[in-house]
Structure formats: C-alpha cells, structure tokens
N, C-alpha and C positions, 0 to 999 in steps of 0.2 A: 495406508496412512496409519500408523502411531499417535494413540492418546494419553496421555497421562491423568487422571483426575487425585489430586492430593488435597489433602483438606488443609483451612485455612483461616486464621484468625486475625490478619494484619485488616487496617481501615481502608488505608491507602495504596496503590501500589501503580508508582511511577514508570513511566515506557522511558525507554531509553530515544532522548533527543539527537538525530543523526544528520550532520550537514545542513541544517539549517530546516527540519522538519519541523510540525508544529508540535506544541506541547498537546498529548494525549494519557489520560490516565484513568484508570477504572478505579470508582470512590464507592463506599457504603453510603454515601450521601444520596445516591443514585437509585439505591437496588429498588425502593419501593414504585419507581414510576411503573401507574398503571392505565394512565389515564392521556388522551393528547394534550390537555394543561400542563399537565406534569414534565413532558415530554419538551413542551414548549416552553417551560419553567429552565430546563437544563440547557437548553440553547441561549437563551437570555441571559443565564449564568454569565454563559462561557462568551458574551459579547459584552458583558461588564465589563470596563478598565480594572476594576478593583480585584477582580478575577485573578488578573495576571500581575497585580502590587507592582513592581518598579519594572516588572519585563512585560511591559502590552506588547501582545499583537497584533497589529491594524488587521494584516492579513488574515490573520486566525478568524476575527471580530466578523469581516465582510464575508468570509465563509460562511459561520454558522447565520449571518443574516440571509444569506441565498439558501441555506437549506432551513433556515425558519422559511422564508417565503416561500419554496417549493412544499414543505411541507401543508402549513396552511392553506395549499391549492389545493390538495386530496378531499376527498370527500369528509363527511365524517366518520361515516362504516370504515372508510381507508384510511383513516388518522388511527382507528385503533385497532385494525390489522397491523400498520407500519409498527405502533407502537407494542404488539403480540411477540411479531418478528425477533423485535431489538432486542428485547427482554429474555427470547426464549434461549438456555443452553443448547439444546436440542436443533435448534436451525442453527446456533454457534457450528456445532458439530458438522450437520451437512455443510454446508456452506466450507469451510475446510477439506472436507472430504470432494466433494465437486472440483476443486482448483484442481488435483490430478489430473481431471478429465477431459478440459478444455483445449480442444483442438484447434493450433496456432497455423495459420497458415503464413505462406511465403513471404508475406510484410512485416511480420512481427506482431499481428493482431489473430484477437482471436474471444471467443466467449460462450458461455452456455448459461441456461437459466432451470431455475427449481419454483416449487410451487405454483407450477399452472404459469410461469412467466412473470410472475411478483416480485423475485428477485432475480437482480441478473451478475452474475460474476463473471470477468473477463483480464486479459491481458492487452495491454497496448504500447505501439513505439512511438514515440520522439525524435525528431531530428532538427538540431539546430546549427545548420552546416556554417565553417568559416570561409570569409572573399578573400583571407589572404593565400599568399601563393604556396607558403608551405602548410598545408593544410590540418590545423585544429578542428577538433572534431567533437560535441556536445551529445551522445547521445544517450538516450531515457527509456529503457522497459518499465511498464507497471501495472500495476495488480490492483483493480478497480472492484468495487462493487455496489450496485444502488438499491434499495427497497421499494417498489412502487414510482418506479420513477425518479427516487431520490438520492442524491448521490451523497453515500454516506463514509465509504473508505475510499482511501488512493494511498498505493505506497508503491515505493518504487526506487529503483537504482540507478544511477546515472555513469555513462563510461565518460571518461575524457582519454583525448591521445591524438599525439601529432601522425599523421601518416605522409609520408615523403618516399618518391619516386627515385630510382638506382637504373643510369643510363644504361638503358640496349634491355635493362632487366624488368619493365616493366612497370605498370602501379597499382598496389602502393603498399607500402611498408611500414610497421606500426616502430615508431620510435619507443622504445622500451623506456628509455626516462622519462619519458613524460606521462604514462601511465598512471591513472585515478578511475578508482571507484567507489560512490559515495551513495548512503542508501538511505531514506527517508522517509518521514510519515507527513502527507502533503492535508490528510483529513482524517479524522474519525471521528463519528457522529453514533456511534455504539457506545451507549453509556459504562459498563460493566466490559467492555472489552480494549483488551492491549494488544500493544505491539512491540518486538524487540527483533533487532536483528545482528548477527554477525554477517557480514561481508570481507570478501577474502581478497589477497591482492591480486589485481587482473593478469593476467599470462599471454601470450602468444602463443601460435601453433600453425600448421599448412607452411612452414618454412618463415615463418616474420609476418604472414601479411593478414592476419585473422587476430583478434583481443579477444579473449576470453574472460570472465568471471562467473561467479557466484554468493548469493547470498542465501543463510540458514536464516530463515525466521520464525520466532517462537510469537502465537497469538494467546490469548492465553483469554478467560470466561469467568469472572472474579465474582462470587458474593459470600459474603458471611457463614449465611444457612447451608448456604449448598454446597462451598466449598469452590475450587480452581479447575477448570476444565483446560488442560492446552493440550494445541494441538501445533506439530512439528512439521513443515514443510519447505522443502531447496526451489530456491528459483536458480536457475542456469542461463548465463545469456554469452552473447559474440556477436562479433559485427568485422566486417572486412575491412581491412585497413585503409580502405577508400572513404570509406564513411557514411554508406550508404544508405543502411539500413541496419537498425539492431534485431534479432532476434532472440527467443527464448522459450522456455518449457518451463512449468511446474511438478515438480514432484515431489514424494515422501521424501522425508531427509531420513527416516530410520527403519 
C-alpha cells in the first residue's frame, strides 16, 4: 500500500458525489471533536435540513439518526474510544492498510478486524436479481467498516447488465450494451475523512459470459495542522453473466 502525505491549507474539501451516493466531506469545522458531545454535535449537524440548504437528504438525515442512536448505546469509556478512533490519522492509516488483507471467500464476502476487534473492515455482495425472462441483473460489491459496533463507512460499486442465453450454447452471456458501473458513498460517519473514486468501464472475459470491473479509490485524512494523509487502493470485481454472484478483492492500486 502507497501513502502519500502532502501538506494542506484548503477549509473544505468536497468527495466526489457518485450515482446517487450521499454527500460526504471532511471540514476544519470538525477537526477539534474531542469529546462524545462533540461528536454527537456533528451528527446532529448533518441531520439538520439547513445542513443540506435546497438539496436535503431524508436518507442521509435517517442515517446519521441510526448512527447517533447506535452511538448513544456505547458506554461512556466507549463513546470516547469510538470518538479516539475517528479522529486518529494513525488508525486512518491501518485501517487502509488492513483492506489488502481481507480474505474474500466464494460469496463475495469477506472481513477482518484490528484493535483487539473494535474495529471491523470488511467486503460484501448484493444481489438483486430480475423475474423477467431476459435477464437484468443489479449487482453490488462494498467495502464496509464499523467502530465499536457502529457502522460508520459503506461504499461500494454496483454492475448492471442484461445476460441472455444462445441455443445449444448454453447460459449466459453478458450483453455488452447494456453494460454499467456505478460507484458510491452510501455513508461516512468519519468526520475529517473522504472519499473519491474513478471507476472504469465494465468488460467481459471467459469468452462473453463473465463482467468484469474496477474501481481506484482515493480516501484521503484532511486537517489543517497535520496536513492530508491519503491512501490509494483498486477494488476489482466480476460476476458470471448469470447473475449469480459478484465477487471481488482489494488491493494497492500503486
């Protein structure tokens, strides 16, 4: 894994909105939380309408309400670990560095955890298969991770594509037009941390009947004093043109 740390003076620094992902962005408004008020000050924020001015988002709002309530159930010792975690560059860092490591099995899931089990990072699939006869196909890798039980990032890629069956030859076969890949940020509850991703167009392989993609994702560890910590890592995924299952790996991208 490749890190880059470059120093840094901007206030704001906007994640790129992908397919309908929520709005996440790391502010100096942010950097001093030290405290679980504090912490619970910034979720309250981000469930104000006035937050999001002419573009609310319900969904965004009921998010950060179920991770204020899951939060709020921690103890108090665990309110200001969770809130240690969030803040710290230093776990930014593992926590990127672990995604390599996480052994995906045959489903397309998969996970590992650091700190004694306090945090846990992981991979998982989606499927949201179609009844009609030539068959659409919905499916979802993502890259999860929670603090103490709290589930604070999800982001993740979605393939779409028709697969259709060629008599005497079998099924099934990925119509190449109909091909999308679309990658998003569904949560982030890390105050000082972003997200951005290129995603590349899906491909075929194994003769038509396999969809292939990938996305590069830049997370990136933003404050004033300390400067930008990011870190660069490829997710890869495919799915058989049945539709059956996605799978994937994480890796360095450099």
């Amino acid at each position: 894994m490749e890190f880059k740390k470059l120093g840094f003076s901007m206030f704001v620094i906007p994640v790129c909105i992908l397919s309908g992902g929520l709005i996440a962005q790391a502010s100096n408004d942010y950097e001093n939380i030290e405290t679980p008020e504090q912490y619970e000050d910034y979720l309250k924020d981000h469930m104000s309408e006035s937050f999001f001015r002419a573009d609310f988002d319900f969904h965004m709002q009921q998010d950060a309400q179920k991770t204020l309530n899951d939060f709020q159930s921690l103890s108090a010792a665990e309110q200001q670990q969770f809130v240690d975690y969030v803040m710290s560059p230093d776990v930014f860092l593992e926590i990127s560095e672990a995604l390599s490591s996480i052994k995906i099995d045959e489903n397309g899931n998969g996970n590992t955890s650091l700190y004694n089990g306090d945090i846990t990072i992981g991979v998982e699939s989606d499927i949201a298969p179609s009844t009609r006869n030539r068959q659409a196909h919905s499916l979802t890798h993502a890259v999860t991770s929670d603090y103490l039980g709290v589930d604070v990032v999800r982001v993740s890629t979605t393939l779409n594509f028709t697969g259709y069956a060629v008599d005497g030859d079998g099924c099934c076969y990925v119509d190449e037009d109909t091909m999308q890949a679309n990658s998003s940020i569904q949560r982030n509850w890390l105050p000082l941390s972003s997200y951005n991703a290129v995603t590349s167009d899906p491909w075929t392989s194994n003769g038509g009947i396999q969809i292939n993609g990938e996305t590069v994702w830049e997370i990136s560890f933003i404050h004033t004093n300390i400067g930008a910590t990011i870190a660069n890592w490829k997710h890869t995924y495919w799915a058989p043109g049945t539709g059956t299952g996605m799978h994937g790996e994480v890796s360095a991208s450099f």
